[in-house]
C-alpha positions as CSV (number, residue, x, y, z in Angstrom):
1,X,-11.1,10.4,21.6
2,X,-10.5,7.0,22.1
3,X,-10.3,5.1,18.8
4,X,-10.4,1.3,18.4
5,X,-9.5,0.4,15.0
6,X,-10.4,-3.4,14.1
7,X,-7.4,-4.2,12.1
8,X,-7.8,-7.5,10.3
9,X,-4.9,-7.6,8.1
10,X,-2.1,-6.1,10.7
11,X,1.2,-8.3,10.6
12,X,4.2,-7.4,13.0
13,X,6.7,-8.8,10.3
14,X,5.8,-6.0,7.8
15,X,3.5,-4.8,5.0
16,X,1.8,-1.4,4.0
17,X,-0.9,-1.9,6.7
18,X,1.8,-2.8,9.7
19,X,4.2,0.5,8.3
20,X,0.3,2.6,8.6
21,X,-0.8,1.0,12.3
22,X,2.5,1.9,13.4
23,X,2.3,5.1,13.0
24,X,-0.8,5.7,13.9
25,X,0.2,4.2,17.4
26,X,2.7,6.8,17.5
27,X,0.5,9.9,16.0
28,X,-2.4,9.7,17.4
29,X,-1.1,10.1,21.0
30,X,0.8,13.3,19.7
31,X,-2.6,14.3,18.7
32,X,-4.1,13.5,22.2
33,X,-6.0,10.7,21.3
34,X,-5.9,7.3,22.9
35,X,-5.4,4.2,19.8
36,X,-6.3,0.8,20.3
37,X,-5.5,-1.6,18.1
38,X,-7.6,-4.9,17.8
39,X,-5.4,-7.7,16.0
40,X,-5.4,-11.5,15.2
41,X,-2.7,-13.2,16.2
42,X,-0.8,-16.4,17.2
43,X,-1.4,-15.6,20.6
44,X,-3.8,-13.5,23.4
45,X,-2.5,-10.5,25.3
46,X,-2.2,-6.6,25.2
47,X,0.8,-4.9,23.7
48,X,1.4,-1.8,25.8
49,X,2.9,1.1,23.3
50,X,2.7,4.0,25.7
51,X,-0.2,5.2,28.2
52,X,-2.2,5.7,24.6
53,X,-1.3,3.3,22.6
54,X,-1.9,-0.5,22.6
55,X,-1.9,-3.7,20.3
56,X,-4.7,-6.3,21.6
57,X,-3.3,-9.2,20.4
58,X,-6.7,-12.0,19.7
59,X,-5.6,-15.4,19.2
60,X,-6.8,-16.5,15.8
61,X,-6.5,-18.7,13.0
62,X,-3.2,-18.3,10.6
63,X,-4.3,-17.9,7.2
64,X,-3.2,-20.3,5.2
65,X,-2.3,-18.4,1.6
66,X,-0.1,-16.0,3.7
67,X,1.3,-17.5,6.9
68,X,2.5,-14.4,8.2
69,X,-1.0,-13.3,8.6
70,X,-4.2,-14.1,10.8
71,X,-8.0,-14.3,10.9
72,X,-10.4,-14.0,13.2
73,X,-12.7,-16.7,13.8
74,X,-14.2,-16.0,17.0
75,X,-16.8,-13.2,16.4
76,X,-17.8,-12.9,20.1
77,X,-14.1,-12.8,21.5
78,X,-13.7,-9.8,19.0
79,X,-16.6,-7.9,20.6
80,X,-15.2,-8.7,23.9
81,X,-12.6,-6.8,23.2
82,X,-13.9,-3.9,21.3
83,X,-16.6,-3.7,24.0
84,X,-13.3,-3.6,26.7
85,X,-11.6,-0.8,25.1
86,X,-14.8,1.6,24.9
87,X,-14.3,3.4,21.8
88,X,-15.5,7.0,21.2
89,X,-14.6,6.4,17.6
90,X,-14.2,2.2,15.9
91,X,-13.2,1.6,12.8
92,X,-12.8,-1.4,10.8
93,X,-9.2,-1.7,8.6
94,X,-10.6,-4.2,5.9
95,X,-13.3,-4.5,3.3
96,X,-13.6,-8.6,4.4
97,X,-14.8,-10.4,6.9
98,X,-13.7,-8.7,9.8
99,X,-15.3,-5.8,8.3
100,X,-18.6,-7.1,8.6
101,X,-18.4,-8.8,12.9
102,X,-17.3,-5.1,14.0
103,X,-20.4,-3.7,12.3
104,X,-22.4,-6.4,13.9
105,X,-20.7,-5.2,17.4
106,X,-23.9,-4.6,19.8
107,X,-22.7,-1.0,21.0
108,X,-25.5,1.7,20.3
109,X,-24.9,5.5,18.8
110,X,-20.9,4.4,18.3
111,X,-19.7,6.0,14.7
112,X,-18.1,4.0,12.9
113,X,-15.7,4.1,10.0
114,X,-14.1,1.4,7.4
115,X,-10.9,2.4,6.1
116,X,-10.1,0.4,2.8
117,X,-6.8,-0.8,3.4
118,X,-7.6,-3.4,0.2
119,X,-8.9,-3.2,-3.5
120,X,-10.3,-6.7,-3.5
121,X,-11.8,-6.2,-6.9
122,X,-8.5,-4.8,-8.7
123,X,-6.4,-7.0,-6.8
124,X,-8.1,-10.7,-7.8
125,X,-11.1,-9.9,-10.5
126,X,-10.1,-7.1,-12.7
127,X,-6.7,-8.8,-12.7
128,X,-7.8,-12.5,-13.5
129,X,-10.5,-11.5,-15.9
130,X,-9.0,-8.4,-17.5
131,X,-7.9,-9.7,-20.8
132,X,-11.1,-11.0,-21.8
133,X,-14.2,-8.7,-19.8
134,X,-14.8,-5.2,-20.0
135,X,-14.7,-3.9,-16.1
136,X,-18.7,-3.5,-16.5
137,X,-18.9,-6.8,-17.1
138,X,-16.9,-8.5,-14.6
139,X,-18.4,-5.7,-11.9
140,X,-22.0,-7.5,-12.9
141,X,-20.6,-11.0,-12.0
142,X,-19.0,-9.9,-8.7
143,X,-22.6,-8.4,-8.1
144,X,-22.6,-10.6,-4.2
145,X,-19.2,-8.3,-3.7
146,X,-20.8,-4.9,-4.6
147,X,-23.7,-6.3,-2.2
148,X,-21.5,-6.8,0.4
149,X,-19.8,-3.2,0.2
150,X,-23.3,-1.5,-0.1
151,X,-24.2,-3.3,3.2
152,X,-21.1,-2.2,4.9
153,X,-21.7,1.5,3.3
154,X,-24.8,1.1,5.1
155,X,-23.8,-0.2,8.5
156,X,-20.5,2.5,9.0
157,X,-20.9,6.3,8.9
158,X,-17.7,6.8,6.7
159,X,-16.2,4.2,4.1
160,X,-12.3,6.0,4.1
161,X,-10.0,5.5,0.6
162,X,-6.6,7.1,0.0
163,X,-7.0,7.3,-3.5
164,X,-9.8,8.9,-5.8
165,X,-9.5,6.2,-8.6
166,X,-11.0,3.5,-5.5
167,X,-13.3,6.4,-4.8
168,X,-14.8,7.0,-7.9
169,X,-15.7,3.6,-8.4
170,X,-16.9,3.0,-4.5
171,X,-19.3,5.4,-5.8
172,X,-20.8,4.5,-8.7
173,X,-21.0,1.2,-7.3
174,X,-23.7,2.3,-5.4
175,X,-21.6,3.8,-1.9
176,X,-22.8,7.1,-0.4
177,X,-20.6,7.8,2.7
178,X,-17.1,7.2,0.2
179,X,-14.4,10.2,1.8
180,X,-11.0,10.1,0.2
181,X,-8.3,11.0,2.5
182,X,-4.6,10.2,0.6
183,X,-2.2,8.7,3.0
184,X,1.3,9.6,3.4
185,X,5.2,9.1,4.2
186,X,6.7,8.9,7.8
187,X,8.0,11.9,8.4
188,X,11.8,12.3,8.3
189,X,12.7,9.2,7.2
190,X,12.5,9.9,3.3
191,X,14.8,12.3,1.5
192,X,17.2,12.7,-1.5
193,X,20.0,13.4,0.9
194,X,20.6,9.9,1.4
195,X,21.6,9.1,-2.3
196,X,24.8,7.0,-2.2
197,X,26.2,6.7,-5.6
198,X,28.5,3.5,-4.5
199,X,25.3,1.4,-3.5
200,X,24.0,2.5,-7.2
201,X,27.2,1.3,-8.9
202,X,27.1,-2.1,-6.5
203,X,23.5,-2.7,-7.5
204,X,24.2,-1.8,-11.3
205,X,27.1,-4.1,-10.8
206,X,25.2,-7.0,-9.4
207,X,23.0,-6.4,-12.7
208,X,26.3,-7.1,-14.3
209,X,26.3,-3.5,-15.4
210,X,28.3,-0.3,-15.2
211,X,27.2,2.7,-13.3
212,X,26.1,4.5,-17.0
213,X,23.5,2.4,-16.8
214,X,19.7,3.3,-15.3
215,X,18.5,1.7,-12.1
216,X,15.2,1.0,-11.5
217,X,14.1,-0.3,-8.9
218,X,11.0,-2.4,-7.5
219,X,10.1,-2.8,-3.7
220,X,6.9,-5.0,-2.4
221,X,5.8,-8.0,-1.1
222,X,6.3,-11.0,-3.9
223,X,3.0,-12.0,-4.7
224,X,0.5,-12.5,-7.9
225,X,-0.9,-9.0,-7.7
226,X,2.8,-7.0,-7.8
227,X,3.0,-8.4,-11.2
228,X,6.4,-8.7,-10.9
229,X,7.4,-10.9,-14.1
230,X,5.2,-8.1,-15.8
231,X,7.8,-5.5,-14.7
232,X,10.8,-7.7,-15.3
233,X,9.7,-8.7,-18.9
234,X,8.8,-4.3,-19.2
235,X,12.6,-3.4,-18.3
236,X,14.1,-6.2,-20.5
237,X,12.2,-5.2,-23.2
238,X,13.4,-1.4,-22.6
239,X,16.4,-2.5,-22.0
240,X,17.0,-3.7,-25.9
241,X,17.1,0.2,-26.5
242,X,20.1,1.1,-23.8
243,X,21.3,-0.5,-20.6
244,X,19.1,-0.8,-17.6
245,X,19.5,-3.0,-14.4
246,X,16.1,-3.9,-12.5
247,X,16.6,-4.5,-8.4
248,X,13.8,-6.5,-7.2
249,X,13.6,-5.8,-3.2
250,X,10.6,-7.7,-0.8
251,X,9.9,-11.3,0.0
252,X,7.0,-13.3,0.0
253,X,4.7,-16.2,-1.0
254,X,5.5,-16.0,-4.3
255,X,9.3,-15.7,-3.8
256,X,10.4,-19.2,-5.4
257,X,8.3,-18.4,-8.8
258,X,9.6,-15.1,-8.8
259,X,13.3,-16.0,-8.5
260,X,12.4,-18.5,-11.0
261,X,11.0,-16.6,-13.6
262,X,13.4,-13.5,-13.0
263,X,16.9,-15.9,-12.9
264,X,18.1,-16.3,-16.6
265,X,16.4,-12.7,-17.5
266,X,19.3,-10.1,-18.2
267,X,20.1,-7.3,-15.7
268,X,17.3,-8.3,-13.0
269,X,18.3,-9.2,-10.1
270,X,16.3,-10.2,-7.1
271,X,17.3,-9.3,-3.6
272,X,16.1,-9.5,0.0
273,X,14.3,-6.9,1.8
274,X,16.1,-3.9,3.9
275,X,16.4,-4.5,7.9
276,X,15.6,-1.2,8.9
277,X,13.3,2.2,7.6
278,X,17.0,3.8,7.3
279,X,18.3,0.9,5.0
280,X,15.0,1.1,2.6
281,X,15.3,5.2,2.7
282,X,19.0,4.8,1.5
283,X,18.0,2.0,-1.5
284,X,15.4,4.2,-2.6
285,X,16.8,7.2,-2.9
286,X,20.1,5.3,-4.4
287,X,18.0,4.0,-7.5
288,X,17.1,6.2,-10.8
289,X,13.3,5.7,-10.5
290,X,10.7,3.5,-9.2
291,X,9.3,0.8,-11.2
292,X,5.8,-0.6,-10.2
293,X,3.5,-2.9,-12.0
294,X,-0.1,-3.1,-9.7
295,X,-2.7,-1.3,-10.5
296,X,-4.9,-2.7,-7.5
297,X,-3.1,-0.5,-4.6
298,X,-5.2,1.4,-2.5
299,X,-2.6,4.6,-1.8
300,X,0.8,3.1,-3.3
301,X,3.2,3.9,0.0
302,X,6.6,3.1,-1.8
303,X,5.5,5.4,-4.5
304,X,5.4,8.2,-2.2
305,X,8.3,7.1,-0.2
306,X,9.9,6.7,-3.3
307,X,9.0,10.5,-4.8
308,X,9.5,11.7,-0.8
309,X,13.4,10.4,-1.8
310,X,13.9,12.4,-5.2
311,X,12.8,9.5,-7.1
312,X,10.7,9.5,-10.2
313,X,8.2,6.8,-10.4
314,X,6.8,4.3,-13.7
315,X,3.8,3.1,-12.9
316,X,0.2,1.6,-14.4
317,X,-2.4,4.4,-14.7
318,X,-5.0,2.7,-12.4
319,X,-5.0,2.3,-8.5
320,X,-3.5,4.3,-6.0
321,X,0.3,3.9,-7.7
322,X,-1.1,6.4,-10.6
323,X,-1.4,9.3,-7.8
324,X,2.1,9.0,-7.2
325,X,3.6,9.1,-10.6
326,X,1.2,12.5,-12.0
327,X,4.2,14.4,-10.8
328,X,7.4,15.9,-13.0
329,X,9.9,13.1,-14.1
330,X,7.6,10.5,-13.9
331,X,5.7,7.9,-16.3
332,X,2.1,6.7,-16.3
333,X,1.2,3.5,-18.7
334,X,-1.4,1.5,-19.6
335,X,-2.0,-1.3,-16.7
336,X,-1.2,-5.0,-17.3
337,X,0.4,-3.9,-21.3
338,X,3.9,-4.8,-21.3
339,X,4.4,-2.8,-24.4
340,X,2.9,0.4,-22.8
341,X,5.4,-0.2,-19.6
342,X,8.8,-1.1,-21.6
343,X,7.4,2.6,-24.2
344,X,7.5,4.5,-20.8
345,X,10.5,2.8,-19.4
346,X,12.0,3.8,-22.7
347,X,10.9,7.2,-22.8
348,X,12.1,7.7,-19.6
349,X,15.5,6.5,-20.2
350,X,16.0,8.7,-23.3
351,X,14.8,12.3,-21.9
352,X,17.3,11.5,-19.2
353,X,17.0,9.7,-15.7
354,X,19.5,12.5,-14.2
355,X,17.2,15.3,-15.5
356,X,13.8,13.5,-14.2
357,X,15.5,12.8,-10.8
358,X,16.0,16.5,-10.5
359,X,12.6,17.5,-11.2
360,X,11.5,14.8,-9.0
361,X,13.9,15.8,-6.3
362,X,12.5,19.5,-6.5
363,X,8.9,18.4,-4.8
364,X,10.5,16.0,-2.5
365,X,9.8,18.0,0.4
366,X,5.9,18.7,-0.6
367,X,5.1,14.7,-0.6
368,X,2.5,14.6,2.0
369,X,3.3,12.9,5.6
370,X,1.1,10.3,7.4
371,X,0.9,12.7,10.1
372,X,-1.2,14.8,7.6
373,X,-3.5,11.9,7.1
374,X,-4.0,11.7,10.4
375,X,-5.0,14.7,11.3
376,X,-7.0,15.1,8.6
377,X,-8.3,11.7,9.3
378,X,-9.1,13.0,13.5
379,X,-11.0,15.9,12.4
380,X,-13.4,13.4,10.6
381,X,-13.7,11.0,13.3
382,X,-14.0,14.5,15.7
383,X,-17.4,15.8,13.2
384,X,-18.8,12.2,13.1
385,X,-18.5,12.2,17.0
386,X,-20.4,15.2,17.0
387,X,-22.9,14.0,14.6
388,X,-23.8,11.4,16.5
């Protein structure tokens, strides 16, 4: 098949959706399919992968809360392209705007599938009107944005989630094509085998602690919706109870605030993202658990990179992040309640990090791959084909 896959939130200097694309370049050639990715950009031109594999690179406009990241704004230009690469199989990577010019692309008896690389609704409205509106009643005033999904439900054969807390509520929003399909970890990169018990003690160290301490660690992009003052204030609140050191790894538009906020706070410490895949796989497996604090992700990738690499995971029981911490060793609690997060952090702490990391290590090798995904995610695009 050749699949085109519309991809309006792919950045070549990293992110979940960039670590996804990349491997999907990669796998679906293995599976004998030919991938075309269609990408804003700061420039035009085709990025050759392999004979089945390509980036078509539209110039577009930068957008402006994330300058690492592009729009497009020429709706005809896109279906140029899309019409050029003569997809068996197009798919849209983004519940927005994008979204909405490939399904108006002219070509007849095409299937078509939107993959919901974003949680728009747990990432900005749950999250800024939480505190004071039940969910039912903030879903009622974000009415226009159900509207919107129901008219993309309408216009694509299959609206694809990686987690069955989005696809539960897809549904009773009103979605009837909704297929959860979890995603996965890159094969071979992840494992407890690359625990290094000197980069532990250096990173306790840098927390200005000794290596009896518990690390935790937190990995993502630094903006509003990691909540990452909510974690830090979580783990110095646990940390009144027994000594725990918080590594903050990622960068982003939030960085300054972050460092900010995080700089006079005991035993966090901030730091810049790994290089390489090998450098991240050797920090996470290096750290006692994973900490996470957003409950709007749509699969939660470090989760299972982290539980891929022997880690336990403490996370907010919403979102794709809750799949990944259901598992032995790790902690679930209450989304956005810093009391619930420091509890678990606490609990987690006193049953024993060393124990939980064993138990976590245990399923390392039954974390599901990407390559599983995709398969899985071939043989839908395969029946649709044949539907058609």
């Amino acid at each position: 098949m050749r699949i085109v896959d519309v991809c309006g939130f792919y950045s070549p200097f990293g992110g979940g959706v960039k670590t996804y694309i990349e491997r999907k370049l990669v796998a679906g050639p293995a599976m004998g399919h030919d991938i075309t990715i269609i990408a804003p950009s700061d420039h035009d031109g085709i990025e050759e992968r392999s004979k089945q594999a390509r980036v078509v690179h539209i110039k577009a406009r930068k957008f402006q809360l994330d300058p690492k990241y592009f729009y497009f704004d020429n709706e005809m230009k896109l279906h140029e392209a899309i019409t050029a690469s003569k997809p068996d199989i197009l798919a849209a990577s983004s519940p927005w705007r994008s979204a909405s010019q490939t399904a108006r692309w002219s070509g007849a008896h095409i299937p078509r599938a939107l993959i919901m690389h974003a949680d728009p609704l747990s990432a900005y409205a749950y999250r800024w009107f939480g505190r004071i509106l039940a969910r039912d009643t903030i879903d009622r005033r974000f009415e226009w944005f159900w509207r919107h999904l129901r008219r993309l439900d309408a216009a694509y054969d299959a609206v694809i989630c990686a987690n069955e807390d989005l696809g539960q509520r897809l549904h009773d929003g009103g979605l009837a094509k909704v297929v959860v399909n979890p995603m996965g970890v890159e094969d071979g990169i992840f494992s407890p085998v690359f625990r290094d018990e000197h980069l532990r003690a250096r990173l306790l160290a840098r927390c200005g602690l000794s290596p009896h301490a518990t690390l935790l660690l937190g990995a993502g992009r630094l903006s509003a919706e990691k909540r990452w003052p909510f974690v830090a204030d979580a783990v110095v609140a646990a940390g009144h109870k027994a000594p725990i050191g918080l590594i903050i790894a990622g960068d982003g538009r939030n960085k300054r605030s972050i460092a900010r906020y995080v700089r006079d706070l005991p035993h966090v410490q901030l730091i810049a993202p790994t290089k390489t895949r090998a450098q991240f796989a050797r920090l996470l497996a290096s750290a006692d658990a994973l900490i996470h604090g957003c409950e709007a992700e749509t699969f939660g990738m470090v989760g299972a990179e982290a539980r891929a690499s022997g880690l336990p995971v403490v996370a907010p029981d919403q979102g794709g992040i809750a799949d990944q911490a259901r598992g032995p060793g790790s902690r679930l609690y209450t989304a956005n309640d810093v009391g619930s997060a420091a509890a678990a952090i606490s609990d987690f702490v006193a049953e024993g990090a060393a124990q939980a990391r064993a138990l976590a290590t245990a399923q390392a090798g039954s974390v599901r791959t990407m390559d599983q995904h995709f398969a899985d995610l071939f043989a839908l695009y395969a029946q649709m084909r044949a539907n058609a």
